[in-house]
C-alpha positions in Angstrom: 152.1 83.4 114.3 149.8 86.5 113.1 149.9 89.7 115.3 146.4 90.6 116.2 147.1 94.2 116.2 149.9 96.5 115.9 149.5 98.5 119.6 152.3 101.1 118.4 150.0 102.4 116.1 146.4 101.3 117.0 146.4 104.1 119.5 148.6 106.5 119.7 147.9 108.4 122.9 148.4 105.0 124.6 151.3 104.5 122.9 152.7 107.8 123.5 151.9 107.4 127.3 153.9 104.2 127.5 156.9 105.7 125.8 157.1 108.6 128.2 157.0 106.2 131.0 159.8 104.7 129.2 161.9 107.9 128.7 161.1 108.6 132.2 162.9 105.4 132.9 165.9 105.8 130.4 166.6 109.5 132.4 166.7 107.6 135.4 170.3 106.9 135.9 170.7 103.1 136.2 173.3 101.8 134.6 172.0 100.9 130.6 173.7 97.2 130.8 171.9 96.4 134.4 168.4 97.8 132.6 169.2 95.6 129.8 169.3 92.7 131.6 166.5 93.4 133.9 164.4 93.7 130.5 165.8 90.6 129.2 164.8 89.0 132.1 161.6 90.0 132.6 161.3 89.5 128.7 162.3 85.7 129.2 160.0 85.2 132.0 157.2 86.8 130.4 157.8 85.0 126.6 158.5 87.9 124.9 159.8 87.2 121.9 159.8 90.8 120.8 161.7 92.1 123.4 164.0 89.2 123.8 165.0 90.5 120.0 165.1 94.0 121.0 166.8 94.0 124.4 169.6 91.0 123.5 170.6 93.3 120.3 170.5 96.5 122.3 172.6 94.8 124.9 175.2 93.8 122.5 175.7 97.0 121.3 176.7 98.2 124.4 178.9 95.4 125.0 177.1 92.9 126.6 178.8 89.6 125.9 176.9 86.4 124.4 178.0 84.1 127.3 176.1 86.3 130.4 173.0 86.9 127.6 173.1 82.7 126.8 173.3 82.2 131.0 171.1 85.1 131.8 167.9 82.2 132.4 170.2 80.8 134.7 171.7 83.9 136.3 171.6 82.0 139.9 173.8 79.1 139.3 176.5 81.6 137.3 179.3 83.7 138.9 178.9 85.9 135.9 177.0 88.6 137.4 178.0 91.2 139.9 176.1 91.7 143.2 173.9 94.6 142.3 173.1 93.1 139.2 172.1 89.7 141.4 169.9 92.0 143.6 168.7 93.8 140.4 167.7 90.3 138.7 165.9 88.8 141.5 163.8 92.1 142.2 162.8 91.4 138.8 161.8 88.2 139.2 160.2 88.9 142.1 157.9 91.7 140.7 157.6 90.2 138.1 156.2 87.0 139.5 154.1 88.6 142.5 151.1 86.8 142.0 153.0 83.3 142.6 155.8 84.6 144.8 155.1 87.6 146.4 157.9 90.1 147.3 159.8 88.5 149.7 161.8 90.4 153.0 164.7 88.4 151.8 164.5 90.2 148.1 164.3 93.4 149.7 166.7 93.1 151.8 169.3 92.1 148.7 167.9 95.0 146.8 168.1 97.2 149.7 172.2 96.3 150.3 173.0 97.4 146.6 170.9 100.4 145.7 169.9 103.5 147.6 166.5 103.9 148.0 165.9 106.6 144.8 167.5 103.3 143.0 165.1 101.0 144.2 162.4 103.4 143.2 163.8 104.0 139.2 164.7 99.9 139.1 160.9 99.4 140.4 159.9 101.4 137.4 161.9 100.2 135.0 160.7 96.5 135.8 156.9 98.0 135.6 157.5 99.5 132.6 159.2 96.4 130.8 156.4 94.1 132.4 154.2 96.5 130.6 155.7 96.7 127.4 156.0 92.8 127.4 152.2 92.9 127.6 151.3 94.4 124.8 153.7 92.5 122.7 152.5 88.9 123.8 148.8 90.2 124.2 149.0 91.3 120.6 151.6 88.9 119.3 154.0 91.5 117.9 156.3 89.5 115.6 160.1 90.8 115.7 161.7 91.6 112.9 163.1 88.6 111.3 166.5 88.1 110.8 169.4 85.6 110.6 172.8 87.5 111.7 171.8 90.7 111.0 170.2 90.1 107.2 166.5 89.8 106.9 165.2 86.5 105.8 163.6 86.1 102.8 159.4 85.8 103.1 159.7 82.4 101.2 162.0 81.2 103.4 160.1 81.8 106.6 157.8 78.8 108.7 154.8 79.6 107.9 152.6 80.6 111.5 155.4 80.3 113.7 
């Protein structure tokens, strides 16, 4: 895979306007393993690659564990997850998926049972803002770095146009 362009430093002032949404979102107060995993799946549903690299790493350095990052596709059929982050994960999906699905009274409802409304309004941002940034990585096929546990792989080693 070639990138077409590298958006973090094509343009800055766009650049610079997405990353102070993001800090916006990072001051917000949610808890940083819920955001996490709202990225990472919003990231999976989206086919971010880049992210998916970014926010699995991230979350392991907090102390996310492999086993609720390997069921995180499958959140639904897992006891794994704690209510809010349930309500938190199927906002997500929802939002993220409102052209096919809409945002159901049933979602809100969950959402609304778990997080006070100035919640709902900094987890709404955060899922805009990872939606966002999931955009410009697929639109411009940012390539994540490329490693095998933790080491970079050698260039001669790689699949040529992954």
């Amino acid at each position: 895979m070639q990138p077409r362009l590298n958006p973090f430093t094509t343009n800055p002032g766009v650049y610079q306007a997405m990353s102070a949404l993001q800090d916006r979102v990072d001051a917000g107060g949610l808890e940083h393993g819920l955001q996490e995993l709202v990225k990472m799946r919003a990231s999976q549903i989206n086919g971010c690659a880049f992210c998916l690299h970014m926010h699995s790493k991230d979350a392991r350095a907090h102390g996310e564990t492999e086993e609720r990052l390997y069921l995180l596709n499958a959140w639904r059929e897992s006891p794994l997850y704690s209510a809010r982050e349930r309500a938190a994960l199927a906002w997500t999906e929802a939002l993220t998926n409102l052209p096919q699905n809409g945002a159901s009274d049933a979602d809100y409802a969950l959402l609304n049972a778990h997080f006070t409304p100035a919640e709902q309004m900094e987890l709404t941002l955060l899922i805009v803002v990872i939606n966002g940034w999931n955009r410009f990585a697929v639109g411009f096929r940012s390539v994540h770095p490329l490693t095998a546990n933790g080491k970079p792989i050698p260039a001669d080693t790689q699949v040529a146009n992954a």
